[in-house]
C-alpha positions as CSV (number, residue, x, y, z in Angstrom):
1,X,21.8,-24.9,22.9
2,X,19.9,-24.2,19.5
3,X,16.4,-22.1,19.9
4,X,14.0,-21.8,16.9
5,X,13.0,-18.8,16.9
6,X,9.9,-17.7,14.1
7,X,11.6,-16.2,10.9
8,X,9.8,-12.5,10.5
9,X,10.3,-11.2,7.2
10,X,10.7,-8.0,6.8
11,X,9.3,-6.4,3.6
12,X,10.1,-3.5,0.9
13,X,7.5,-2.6,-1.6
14,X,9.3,-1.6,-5.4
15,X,8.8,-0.8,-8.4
16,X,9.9,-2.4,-11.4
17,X,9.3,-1.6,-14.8
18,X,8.5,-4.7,-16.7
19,X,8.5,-3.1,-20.2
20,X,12.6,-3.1,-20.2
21,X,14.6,-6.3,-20.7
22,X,16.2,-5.0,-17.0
23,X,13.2,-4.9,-15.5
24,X,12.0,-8.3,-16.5
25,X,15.5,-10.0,-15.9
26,X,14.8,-8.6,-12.8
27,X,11.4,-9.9,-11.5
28,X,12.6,-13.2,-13.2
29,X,15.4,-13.6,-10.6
30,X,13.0,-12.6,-7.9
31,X,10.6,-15.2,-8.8
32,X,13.4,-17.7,-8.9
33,X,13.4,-17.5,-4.5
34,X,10.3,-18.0,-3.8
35,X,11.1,-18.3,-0.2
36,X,12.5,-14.4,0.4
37,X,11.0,-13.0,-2.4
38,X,7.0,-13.0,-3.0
39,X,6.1,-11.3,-6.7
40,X,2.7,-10.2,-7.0
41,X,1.0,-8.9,-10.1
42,X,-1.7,-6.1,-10.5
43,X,-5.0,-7.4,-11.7
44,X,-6.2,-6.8,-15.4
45,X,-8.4,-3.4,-15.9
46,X,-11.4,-5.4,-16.5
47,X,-10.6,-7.3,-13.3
48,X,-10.2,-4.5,-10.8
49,X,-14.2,-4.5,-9.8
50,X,-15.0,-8.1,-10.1
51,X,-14.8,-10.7,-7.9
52,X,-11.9,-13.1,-8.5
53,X,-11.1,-16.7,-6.9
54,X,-8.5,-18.4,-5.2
55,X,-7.0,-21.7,-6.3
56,X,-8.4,-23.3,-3.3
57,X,-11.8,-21.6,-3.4
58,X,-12.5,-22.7,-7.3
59,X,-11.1,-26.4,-6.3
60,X,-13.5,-26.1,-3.3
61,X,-16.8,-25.4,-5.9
62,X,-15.8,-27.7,-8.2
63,X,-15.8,-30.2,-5.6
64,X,-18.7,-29.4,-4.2
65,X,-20.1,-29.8,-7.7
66,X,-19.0,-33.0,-8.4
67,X,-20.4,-34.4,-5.0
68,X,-24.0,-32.9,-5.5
69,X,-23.9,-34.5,-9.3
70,X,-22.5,-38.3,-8.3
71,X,-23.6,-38.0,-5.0
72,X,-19.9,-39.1,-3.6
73,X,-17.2,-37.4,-1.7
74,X,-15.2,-37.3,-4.6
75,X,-12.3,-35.9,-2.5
76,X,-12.4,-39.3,-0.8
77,X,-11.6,-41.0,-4.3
């Protein structure tokens, strides 16, 4: 008998430096399994303070936009 059982992934923080051709081929394979491997970026210095959006949140404003503009769901469309 076959039991799913929830997939926990266990994580290990590293550093790589990107500024060697090793280091890049590196993250480049890393971002090529997108299901084991998660690659996250530091923000730009001018970023660190400010207040930055997600995908969803900008699609979200822009949507709301649009329907207080034309008056329309326009996620209905």
């Amino acid at each position: 008998m076959s039991y799913l059982h929830p997939i926990i992934m266990k994580t290990v923080n590293v550093q790589i430096n990107i500024a060697s051709a090793t280091g890049m081929r590196l993250v480049r394979e890393m971002e090529k399994h997108p299901k084991v491997a998660k690659v996250e970026y530091p923000l730009p210095e001018g970023l660190v303070d400010q207040k930055t959006f997600t995908l969803e949140e900008s699609y979200e404003e822009c949507c709301q936009i649009l329907n207080d503009h034309y008056k329309v769901d326009v996620r209905k469309l």
